[in-house]
C-alpha positions in Angstrom: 37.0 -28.1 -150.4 37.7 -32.1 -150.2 35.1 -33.7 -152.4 34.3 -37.0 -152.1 35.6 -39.1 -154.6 39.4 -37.3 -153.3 37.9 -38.6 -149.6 37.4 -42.7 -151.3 41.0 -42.5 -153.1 42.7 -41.7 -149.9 40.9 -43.9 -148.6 41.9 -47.0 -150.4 45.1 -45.9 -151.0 45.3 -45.8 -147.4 43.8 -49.5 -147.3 46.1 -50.9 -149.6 49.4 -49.5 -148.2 47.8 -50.9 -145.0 47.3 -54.1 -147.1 51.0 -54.4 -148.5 52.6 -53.5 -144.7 50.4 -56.6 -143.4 52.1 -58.6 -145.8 55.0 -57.9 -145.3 54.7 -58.8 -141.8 52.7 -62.2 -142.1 55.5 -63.5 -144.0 58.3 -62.3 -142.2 61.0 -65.7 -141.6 64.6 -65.6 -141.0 67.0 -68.3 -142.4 69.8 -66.6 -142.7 72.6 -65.7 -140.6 75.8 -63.6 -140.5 78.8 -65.4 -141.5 80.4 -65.7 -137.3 76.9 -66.5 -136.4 76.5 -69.2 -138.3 80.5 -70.3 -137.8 79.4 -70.5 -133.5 76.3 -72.1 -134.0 77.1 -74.8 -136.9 76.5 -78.6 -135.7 73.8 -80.6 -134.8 74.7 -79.9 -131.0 73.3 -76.7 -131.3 69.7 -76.5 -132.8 68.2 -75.3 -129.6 71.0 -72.1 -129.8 70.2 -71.6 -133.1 66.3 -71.2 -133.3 66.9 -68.7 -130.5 69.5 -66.6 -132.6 66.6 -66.7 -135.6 63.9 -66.1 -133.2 65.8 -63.1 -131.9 66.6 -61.7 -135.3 63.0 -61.8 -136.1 61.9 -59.8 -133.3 64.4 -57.5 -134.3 63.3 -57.2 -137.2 59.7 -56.2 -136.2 60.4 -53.1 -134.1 61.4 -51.0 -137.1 58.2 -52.1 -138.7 56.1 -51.6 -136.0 57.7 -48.1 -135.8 56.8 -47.0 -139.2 53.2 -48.4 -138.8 52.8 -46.3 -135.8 53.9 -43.3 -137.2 51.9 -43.6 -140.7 48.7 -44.4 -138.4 49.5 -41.3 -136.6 50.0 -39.2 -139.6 46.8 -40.8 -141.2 44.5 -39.6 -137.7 45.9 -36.2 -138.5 45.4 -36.0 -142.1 41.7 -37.0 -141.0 41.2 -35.0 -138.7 42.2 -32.1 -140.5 39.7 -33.3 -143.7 37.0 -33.6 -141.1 37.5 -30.3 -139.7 37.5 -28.4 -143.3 34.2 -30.3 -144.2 
């Protein structure tokens, strides 16, 4: 049914999404901040506040990723199980 040249291309296709998402994530850095964020925390006074408000944005951040990499590893176990199974 699968041949398996179709088997390879999922494969890599597979590889370099996995690729791209581990990019994303290696460079992952907030600077920014919303505008009553950065009004509370502006002054030398508070540097210590204000790595902790970027730190926490970051982690934020990395949940949702996480998420989708979890669900698209899931989906990819199926999708190989079911090739496996049909071979």
């Amino acid at each position: 049914m699968f041949t398996k040249n179709k088997i390879k291309d999922s494969n890599s296709k597979f590889q370099n999404i996995f690729f791209g998402i581990c990019l994303f994530l290696i460079g992952i850095s907030s600077n920014a901040q919303c505008a009553m964020c950065r009004a509370a925390l502006a002054g030398d006074s508070n540097v210590k506040k204000a790595e902790a408000v970027n730190d926490g944005i970051v982690f934020l951040m990395v949940i949702p990723y996480l998420l989708v990499a979890i669900i698209g590893f899931l989906i990819y176990k199926m999708y190989r199980s079911k090739t496996k199974k049909a071979e």
